[in-house]
N, C-alpha and C positions, 0 to 999 in steps of 0.2 A: 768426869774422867773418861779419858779414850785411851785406846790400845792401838797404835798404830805401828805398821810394820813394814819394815824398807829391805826387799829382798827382791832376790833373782837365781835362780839355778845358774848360771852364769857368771863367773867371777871376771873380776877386772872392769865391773860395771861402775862401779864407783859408792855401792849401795852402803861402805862404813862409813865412808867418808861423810855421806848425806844423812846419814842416821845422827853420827855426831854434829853437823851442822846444825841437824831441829833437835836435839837436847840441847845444845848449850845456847842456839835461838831464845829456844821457849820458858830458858830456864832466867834467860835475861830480861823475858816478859815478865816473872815474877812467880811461875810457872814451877811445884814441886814435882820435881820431873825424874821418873826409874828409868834409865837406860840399862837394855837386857842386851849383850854379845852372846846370839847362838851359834856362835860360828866357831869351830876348835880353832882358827888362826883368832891372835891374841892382841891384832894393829887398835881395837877401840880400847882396851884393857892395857896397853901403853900409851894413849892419848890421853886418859882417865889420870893414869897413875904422873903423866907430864903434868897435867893441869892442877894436880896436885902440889905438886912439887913446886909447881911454881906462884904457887899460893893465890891464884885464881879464882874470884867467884862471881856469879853465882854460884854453887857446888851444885854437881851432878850427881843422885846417887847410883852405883851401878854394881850391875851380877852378870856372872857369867855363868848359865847354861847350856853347853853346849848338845846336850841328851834332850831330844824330846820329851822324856816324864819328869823331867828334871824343871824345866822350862815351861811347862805348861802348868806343874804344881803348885811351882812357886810362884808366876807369874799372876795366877787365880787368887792364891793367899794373898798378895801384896798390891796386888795393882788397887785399890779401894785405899789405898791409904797415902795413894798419890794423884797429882791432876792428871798427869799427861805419863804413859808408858810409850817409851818407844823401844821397840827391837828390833836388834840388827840380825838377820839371819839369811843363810842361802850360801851363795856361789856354787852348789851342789843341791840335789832333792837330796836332802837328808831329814832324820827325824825331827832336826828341832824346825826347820823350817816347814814341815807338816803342821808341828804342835801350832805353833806361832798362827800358820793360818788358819788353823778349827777356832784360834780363840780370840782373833784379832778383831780391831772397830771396821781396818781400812786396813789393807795393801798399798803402797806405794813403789812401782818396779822401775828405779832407773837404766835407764838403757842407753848405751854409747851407738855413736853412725859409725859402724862397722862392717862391711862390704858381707861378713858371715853373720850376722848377729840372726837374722832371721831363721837362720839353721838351729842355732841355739833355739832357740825360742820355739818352733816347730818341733824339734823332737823331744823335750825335756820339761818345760814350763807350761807349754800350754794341756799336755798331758795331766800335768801335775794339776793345775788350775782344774780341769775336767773332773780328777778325782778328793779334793777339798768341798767344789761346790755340792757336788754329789752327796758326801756327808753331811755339810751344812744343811743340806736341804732347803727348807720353808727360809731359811736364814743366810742368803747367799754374802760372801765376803764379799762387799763393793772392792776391785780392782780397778787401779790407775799407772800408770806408763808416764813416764815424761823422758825429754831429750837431754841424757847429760854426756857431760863430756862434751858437746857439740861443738864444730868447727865455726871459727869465726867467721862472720861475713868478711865477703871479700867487695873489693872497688875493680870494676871494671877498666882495663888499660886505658882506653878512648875515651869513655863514656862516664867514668868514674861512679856508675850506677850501684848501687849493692848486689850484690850476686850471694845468694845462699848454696854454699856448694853441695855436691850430688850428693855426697851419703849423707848428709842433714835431710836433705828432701825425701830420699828414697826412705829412709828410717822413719820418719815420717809418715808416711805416706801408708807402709806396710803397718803401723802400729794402728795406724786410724782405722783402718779395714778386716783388724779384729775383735769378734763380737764380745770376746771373753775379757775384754777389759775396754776401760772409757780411757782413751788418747788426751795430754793434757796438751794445748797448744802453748808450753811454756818450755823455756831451756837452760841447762844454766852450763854457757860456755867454758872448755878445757881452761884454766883460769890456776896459775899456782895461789893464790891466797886463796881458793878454796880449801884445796888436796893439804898445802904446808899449812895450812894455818889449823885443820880438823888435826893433823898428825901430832901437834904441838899441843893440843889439848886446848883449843880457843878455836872462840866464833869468827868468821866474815870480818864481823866487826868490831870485835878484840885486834885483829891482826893488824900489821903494821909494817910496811906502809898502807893505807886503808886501800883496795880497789873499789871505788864506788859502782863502777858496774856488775862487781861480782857480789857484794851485797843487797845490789837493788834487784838482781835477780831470782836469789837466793828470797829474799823477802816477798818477792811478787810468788814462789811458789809456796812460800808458807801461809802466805792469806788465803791461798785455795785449798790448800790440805788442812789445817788447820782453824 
């Protein structure tokens, strides 16, 4: 059993989206899997209640606590009686995304190439991070970063070479050269059958019509975190 947790003080990261893709991943691996929503917005809690509805399985079970003593009490009770926890929390320091991290296996913080993203992350996150490991102590949360949302390659007009464009590199660039988390060298491109197909309450590869490159990316970062 693991407790993995996909969060960022920063919203608009993409981090329900990716929480729902490795619950209903791992759940397809055969995988009895708690999906926790610490976040007062309710987008995995209408993915849930979709995939429901539309009589989808494997079944995902899922809670929402959005309260950090809430989340963390119950998350301690229950998580033993499943293989895989995953919790979606952040877009703000708020308490549940404290709780999540005092009690988590693994962090996972997706991150967009965003021309500000590092301001974010500089004033808000890595503060944060500074004060979890502190508590943790002897017991530090291993923290990971990856590239989402990231810009397609591009084809040179001449040359027709690939060209990875600047805020992919720069975001990049700036994640690898902090010590407070391990930089993953994986990405999983702005892609609608990721974002519509998590919102509809299905996997990558539920969805339809299938994107093969956005399952095969999605998949290359689940054999690493996973």
């Amino acid at each position: 059993m693991s407790t993995t947790l996909i969060g960022n003080t920063k919203g608009g990261e993409g981090k329900t989206t990716t929480a729902l893709q490795f619950a209903f991943s791992l759940a397809e691996r055969g995988k009895d899997v708690l999906l926790i929503n610490g976040d007062r917005q309710r987008s995995a809690n209408r993915a849930i209640e979709r995939r429901v509805d539309a009589g989808l399985q494997p079944a995902v079970t899922f809670a929402h606590y959005p309260e950090g003593k809430d989340l963390s009490s119950q998350v301690l009770q229950l998580r033993d009686k499943f293989d895989e926890v995953v919790i979606d929390a952040g877009g703000r320091d708020s308490s549940a995304l404290r709780a999540a991290m005092l009690i988590a296996d693994v962090m996972i913080i997706p991150v967009s190439p965003t021309t500000f993203g590092s301001d974010a992350i500089e004033d808000e996150l890595l503060p944060l991070i500074g004060d979890i490991q502190a508590v943790r102590g002897d017991n530090p949360l291993p923290i990971y970063s990856f590239l989402n949302k990231a810009e397609p390659l591009r084809k040179h007009p001449v040359t027709k070479e690939a060209i990875d464009p600047a805020d992919n590199v720069v975001t990049d660039e700036y994640l690898r050269s902090l010590d407070e988390l391990q930089h993953l060298d994986l990405r999983l491109v702005e892609r609608n059958a990721i974002g519509d197909a998590a919102a509809l309450g299905m996997s990558a590869r539920e969805y339809r019509p299938r994107d093969v490159q956005a399952v095969a990316e999605l998949e290359a970062l689940m054999a690493v975190v996973f």
